[in-house]
Structures are given as C-alpha cells and as structure tokens.
Wavefront OBJ file of the C-alpha trace (Angstrom):
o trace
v 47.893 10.617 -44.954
v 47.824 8.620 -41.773
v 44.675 8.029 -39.926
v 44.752 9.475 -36.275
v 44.671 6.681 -33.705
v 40.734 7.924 -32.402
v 39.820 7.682 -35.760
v 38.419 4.217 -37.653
v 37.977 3.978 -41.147
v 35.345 1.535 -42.829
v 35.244 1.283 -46.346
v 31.989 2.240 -47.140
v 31.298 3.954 -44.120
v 31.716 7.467 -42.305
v 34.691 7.492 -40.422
v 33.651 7.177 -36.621
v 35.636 7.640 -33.096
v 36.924 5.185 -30.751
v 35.029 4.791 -27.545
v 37.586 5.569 -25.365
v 37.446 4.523 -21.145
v 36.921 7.860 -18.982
v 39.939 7.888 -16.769
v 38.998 10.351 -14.093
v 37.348 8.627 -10.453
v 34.344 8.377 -10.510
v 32.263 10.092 -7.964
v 29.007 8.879 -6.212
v 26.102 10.747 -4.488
v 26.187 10.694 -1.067
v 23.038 8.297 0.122
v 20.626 10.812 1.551
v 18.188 10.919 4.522
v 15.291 9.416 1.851
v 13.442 6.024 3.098
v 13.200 3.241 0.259
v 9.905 1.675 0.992
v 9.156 -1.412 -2.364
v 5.477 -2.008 -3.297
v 3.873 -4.741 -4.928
v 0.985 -3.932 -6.482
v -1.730 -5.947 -9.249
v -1.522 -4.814 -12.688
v -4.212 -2.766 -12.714
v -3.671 -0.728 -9.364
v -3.839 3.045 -10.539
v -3.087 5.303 -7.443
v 0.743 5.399 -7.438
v -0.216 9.404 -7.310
v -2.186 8.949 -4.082
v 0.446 6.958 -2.196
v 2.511 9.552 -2.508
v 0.605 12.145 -1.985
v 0.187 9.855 1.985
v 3.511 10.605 2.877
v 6.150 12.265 4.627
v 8.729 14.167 2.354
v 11.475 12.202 3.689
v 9.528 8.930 2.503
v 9.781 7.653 -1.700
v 8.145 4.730 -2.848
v 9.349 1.821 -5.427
v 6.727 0.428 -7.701
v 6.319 -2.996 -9.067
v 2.953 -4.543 -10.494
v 2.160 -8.681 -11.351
v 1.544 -9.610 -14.866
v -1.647 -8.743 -16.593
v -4.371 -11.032 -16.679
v -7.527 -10.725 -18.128
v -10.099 -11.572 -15.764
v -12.717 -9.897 -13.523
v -12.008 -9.217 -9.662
v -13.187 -11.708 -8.019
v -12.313 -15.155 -6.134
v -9.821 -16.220 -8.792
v -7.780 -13.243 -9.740
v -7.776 -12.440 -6.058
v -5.626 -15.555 -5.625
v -3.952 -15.118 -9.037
v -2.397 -11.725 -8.081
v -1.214 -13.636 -5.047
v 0.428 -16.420 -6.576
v 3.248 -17.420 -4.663
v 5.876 -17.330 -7.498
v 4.224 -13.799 -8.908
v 4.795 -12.603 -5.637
v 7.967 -13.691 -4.733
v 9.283 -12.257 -8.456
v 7.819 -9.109 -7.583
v 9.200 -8.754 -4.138
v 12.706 -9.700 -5.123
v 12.934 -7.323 -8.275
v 13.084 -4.469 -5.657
v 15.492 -6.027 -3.443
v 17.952 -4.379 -6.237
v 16.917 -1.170 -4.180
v 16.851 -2.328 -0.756
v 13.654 -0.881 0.394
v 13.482 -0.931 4.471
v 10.074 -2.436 4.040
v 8.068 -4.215 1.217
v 4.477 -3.842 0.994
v 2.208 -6.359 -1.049
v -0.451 -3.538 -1.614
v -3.818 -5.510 -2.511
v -6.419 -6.365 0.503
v -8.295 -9.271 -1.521
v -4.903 -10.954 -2.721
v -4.137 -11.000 0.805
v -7.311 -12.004 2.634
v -8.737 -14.405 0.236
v -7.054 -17.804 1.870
v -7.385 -16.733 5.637
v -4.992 -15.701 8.468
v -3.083 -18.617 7.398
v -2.823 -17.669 3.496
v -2.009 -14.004 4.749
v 0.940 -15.101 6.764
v 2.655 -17.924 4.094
v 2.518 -14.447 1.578
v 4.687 -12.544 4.618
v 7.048 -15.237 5.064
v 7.072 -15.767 1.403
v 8.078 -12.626 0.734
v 10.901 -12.284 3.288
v 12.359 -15.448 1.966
v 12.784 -13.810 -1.371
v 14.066 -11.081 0.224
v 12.361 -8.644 1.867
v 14.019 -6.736 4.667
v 9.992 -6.367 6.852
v 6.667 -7.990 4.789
v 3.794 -6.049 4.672
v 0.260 -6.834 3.567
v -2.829 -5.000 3.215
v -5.215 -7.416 5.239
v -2.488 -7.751 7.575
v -2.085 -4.019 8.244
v -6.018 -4.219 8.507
v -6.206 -5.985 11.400
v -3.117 -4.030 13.387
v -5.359 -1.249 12.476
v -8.294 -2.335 13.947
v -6.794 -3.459 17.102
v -4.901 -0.361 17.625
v -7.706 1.783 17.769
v -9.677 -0.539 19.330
v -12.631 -1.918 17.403
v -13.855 -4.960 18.215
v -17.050 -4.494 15.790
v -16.488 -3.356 12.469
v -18.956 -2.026 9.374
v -17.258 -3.347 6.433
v -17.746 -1.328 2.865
v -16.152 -2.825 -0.339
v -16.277 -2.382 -4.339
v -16.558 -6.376 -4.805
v -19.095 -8.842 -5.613
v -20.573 -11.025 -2.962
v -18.560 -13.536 -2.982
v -15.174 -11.985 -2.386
v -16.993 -9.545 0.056
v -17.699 -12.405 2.085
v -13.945 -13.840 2.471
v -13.118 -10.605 3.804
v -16.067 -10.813 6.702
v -14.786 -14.604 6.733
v -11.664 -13.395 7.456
v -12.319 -10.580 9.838
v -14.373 -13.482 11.888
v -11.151 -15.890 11.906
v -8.863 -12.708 13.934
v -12.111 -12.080 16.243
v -13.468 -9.424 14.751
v -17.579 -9.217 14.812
v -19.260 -7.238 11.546
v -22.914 -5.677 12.268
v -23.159 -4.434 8.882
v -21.665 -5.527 5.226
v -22.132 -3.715 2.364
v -20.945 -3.780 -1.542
v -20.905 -2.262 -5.019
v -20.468 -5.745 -6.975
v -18.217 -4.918 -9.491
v -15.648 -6.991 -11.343
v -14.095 -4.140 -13.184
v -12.540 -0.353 -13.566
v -12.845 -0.188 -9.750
v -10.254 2.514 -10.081
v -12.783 4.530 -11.627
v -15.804 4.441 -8.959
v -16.286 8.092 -8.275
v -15.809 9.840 -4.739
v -19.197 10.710 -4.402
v -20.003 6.811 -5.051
v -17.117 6.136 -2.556
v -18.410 8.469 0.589
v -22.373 6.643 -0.178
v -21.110 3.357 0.464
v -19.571 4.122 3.234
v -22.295 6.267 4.753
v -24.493 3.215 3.717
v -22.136 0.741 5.664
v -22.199 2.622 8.942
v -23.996 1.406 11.815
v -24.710 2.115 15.366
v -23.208 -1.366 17.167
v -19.826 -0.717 15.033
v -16.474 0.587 16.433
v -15.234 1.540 13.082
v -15.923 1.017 9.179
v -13.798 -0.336 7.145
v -13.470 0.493 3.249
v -11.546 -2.399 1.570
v -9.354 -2.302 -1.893
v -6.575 -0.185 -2.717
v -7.779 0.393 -5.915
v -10.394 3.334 -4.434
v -8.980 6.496 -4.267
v -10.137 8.050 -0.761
v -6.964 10.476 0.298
v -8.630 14.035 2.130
v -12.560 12.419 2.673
v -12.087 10.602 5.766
v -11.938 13.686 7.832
v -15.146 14.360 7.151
v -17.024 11.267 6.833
v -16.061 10.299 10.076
v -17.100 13.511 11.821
v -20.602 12.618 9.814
v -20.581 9.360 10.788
v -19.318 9.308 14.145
v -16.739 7.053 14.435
v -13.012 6.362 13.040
v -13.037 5.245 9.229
v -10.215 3.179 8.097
v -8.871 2.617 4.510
v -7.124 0.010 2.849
v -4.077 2.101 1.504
v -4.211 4.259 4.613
v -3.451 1.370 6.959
v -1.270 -0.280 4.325
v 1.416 2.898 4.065
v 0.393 2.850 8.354
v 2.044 -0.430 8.284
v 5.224 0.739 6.133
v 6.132 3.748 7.337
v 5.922 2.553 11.202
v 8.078 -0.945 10.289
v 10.067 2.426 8.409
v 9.892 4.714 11.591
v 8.900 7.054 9.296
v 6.166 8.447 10.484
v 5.546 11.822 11.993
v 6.509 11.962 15.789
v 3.461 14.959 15.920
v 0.613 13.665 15.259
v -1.271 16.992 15.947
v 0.981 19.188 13.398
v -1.098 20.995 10.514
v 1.381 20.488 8.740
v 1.124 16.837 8.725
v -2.354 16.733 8.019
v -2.449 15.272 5.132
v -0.299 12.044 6.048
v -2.010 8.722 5.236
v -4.654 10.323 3.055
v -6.903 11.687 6.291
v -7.233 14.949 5.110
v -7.001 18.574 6.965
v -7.858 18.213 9.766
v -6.412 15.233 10.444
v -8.755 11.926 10.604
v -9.490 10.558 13.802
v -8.664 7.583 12.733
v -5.551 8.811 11.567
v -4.906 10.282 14.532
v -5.385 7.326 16.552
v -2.575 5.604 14.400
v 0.308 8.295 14.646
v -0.254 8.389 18.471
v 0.057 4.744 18.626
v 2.778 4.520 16.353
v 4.821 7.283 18.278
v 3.918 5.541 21.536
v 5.970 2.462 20.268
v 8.919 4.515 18.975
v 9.042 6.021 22.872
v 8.936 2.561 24.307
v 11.883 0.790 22.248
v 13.828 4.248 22.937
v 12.968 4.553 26.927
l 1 2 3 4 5 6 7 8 9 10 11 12 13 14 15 16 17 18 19 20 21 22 23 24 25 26 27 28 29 30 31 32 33 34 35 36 37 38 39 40 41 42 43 44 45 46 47 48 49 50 51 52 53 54 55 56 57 58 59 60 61 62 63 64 65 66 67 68 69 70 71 72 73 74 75 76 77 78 79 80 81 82 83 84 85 86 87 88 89 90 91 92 93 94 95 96 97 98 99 100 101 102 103 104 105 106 107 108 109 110 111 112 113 114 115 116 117 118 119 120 121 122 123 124 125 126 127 128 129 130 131 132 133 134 135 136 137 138 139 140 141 142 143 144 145 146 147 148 149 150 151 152 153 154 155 156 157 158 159 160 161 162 163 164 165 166 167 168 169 170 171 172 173 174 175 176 177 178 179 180 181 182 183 184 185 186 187 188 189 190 191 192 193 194 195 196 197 198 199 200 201 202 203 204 205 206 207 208 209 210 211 212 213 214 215 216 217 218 219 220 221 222 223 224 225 226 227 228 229 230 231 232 233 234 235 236 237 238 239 240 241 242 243 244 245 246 247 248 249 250 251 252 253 254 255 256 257 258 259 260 261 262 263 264 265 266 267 268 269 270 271 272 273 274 275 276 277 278 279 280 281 282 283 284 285 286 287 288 289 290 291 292 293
C-alpha cells in the first residue's frame, strides 16, 4: 500500500504530516488611529497599570525595563539604570515598534549627572534610534516652566544624598527650593502607601513655593493631586504625570479640551481635573494652535 504524499513514515515512529506552505495572500490589519509611545523603565518600576490608566484611549504604551541589579536606590544604581549602553539597548529594542516618542521613565537616572548628563541620555537615545527622547527630569523642568514656578517644594522617597542631586539639579536650570523633604529609603519604594505619599507632600509644602514637586516614578499618585492641591494651595506636579505630559504632547496626543469631564482623569490628576494638570493641557493645546495658525 503506497504512502500518500502528506504522509511520512518513520520506522519507529507515528506517522506524521508534511508541513505544507499556505498558498492563499496573506492579509494584514489595517494600521489604526492608536499612538505607539516606547518606555524605558528600571527593573523594578511597578506602575505599568497607572500609566495607562494616564491616558487617552487613542494612546498604548510599549514597555521595556534595564537588567536587574541588586542594589539599593541610591547614587550608584541611579547612574547604573542610566548606563549609556543599558540605555541605548533598551531604547533600540522598541524601535522594532516605531513608537512616535520614547520615554526613559526614571527621574533619578536622569538627574543624577546634571543638565549636562540629562541631555547626553536624550541624544543618546535618538542616536540609537528614537524618533523624540524623553526623560523624566527633563519633562520636570518643561513642567515647571510652563506653569510658571520659579520656587519649588521638592518631596521625594530617597535618601539624602540622592535627594540632594535633584535640588542640585533644580539649582543648575534656575530653579530656587524653599523647602526639601524625604522618606530615605533604598528599597520597595513601589510599596510606600498613599496615605504616606499625600504626608510627605503636605509636609513639603511651603508658603514662598510656586509648586511642589513629588519625584520618582516608582510612587503611585494617579486621582490625589486634585485634592492635595486644593489643600495645599498651589499646583502639585508628579514625576510620571509630567513624564507621559512630555510624551503625549511630542505625540500630539493629548486632549484638545482640557476642561472635559470626561478627560479628567488624564495624567493621573484625578476628577476634577488637577490644576496643575490643567495648566499643562492648556499649554500644550496652545502650542498645537500656534504650529497650526
């Protein structure tokens, strides 16, 4: 008996097809309306939930995270996690996606070595292929000067050392800081509770500041700004607010209505919308109707 020509037979073994080549066209989706936006993040960032619950619907994110290490936050993993060839392997394993903008997502990694340090991780990122480089100490400072605040309280989980390359850096773009406060902690900052969160920054405040600022993207903030700031009296920034600020503008992605209850919940503000969220939509559409008109 003859074997059919889709058949194989092994001695020893079950008879088994051959693959055979699928001979119809094959048919792709249609790209959609979705923005790519690519995010570096360090190993241990845990709020891939939260950024998404920041943004538009039209908006999806791309994950990537640096190799583990084992070693507290502080001075040295801050520059580990920024490590020029970690970073540039990072950015260009989402270049497979072509994200309209690539975010390096970690404040300390990107303020520890200065304005100057902050800018050779941009450029080193575009040279491995970014389309637009994003950082979060970068976005920082558009943030601050955007709405305005010259003087800024600045809150952070870190220890004293790393707290003070922040103010360090803040100083370097002409910013002034009347008050500095921290939790010291070199680990499971992912973990510090909200209540824990809103203290420090109530602690933080002070009368001669424009604005506070809450460093680390590792703290999960997304619907308590609205209220802290009406407490506090004065526009509260974030790091992963300002960092997904940064993206979805260099995206123009973000909502041309800043005042929409529907939208209240973009950038993490909450319902009703943040000031200081507010303060960034209306800028941001204010530069989409200037390049238009």
């Amino acid at each position: 008996m003859s074997t059919p020509e889709s058949v194989v037979e092994v001695p020893g073994r079950r008879a088994r097809p051959v693959s055979r080549q699928f001979v119809d066209p094959i048919e792709y989706e249609a790209d959609g309306s979705q923005v790519r936006v690519g995010v570096v993040v360090p190993f241990d960032f845990g709020l891939d939930w939260e950024y998404w619950g920041y943004l538009p619907a039209d908006v999806e994110l791309h994950f990537t995270r640096t190799p583990y290490l084992n070693k507290p936050v502080g001075l040295e993993l801050a520059r580990a996690v920024a490590k020029p060839s970690v970073l540039a392997r990072a950015t260009r394993s989402l270049t497979a996606l072509d994200p309209v903008a690539t975010v390096y997502a970690c404040s300390s990694g990107s303020f520890v070595d200065g304005l100057q340090g902050e800018a050779r991780l941009r450029q080193l990122m575009l040279d491995a292929g970014a389309r637009v480089a994003i950082t979060s100490a970068g976005a920082m400072l558009d943030a601050l000067r955007v709405i305005g605040a010259g003087r800024v309280s600045v809150a952070t989980p870190y220890d004293r050392r790393l707290t003070d390359r922040l103010v360090d850096f803040l100083d370097e773009a002409g910013f002034e800081t009347p008050s500095v406060t921290h939790l010291g902690m070199k680990r499971q900052i992912s973990r510090v509770s909200r209540r824990t969160i809103a203290e420090l920054i109530r602690s933080s405040a002070h009368p001669d500041s424009d604005a506070v600022f809450l460093s680390c993207t590792s703290l999960r903030t997304r619907g308590m700004i609205a209220q802290l700031e009406e407490e506090i009296g004065c526009p509260i920034l974030t790091s992963n607010q300002v960092t997904l600020w940064a993206a979805l503008a260099a995206a123009e992605a973000l909502p041309t209505d800043p005042t929409s209850e529907v939208k209240g919940w973009i950038l993490g503000g909450g319902d009703p919308m943040a000031a200081s969220t507010k303060l960034l939509l209306q800028h941001a559409t204010e530069e989409q109707d200037r390049l238009s008109g």
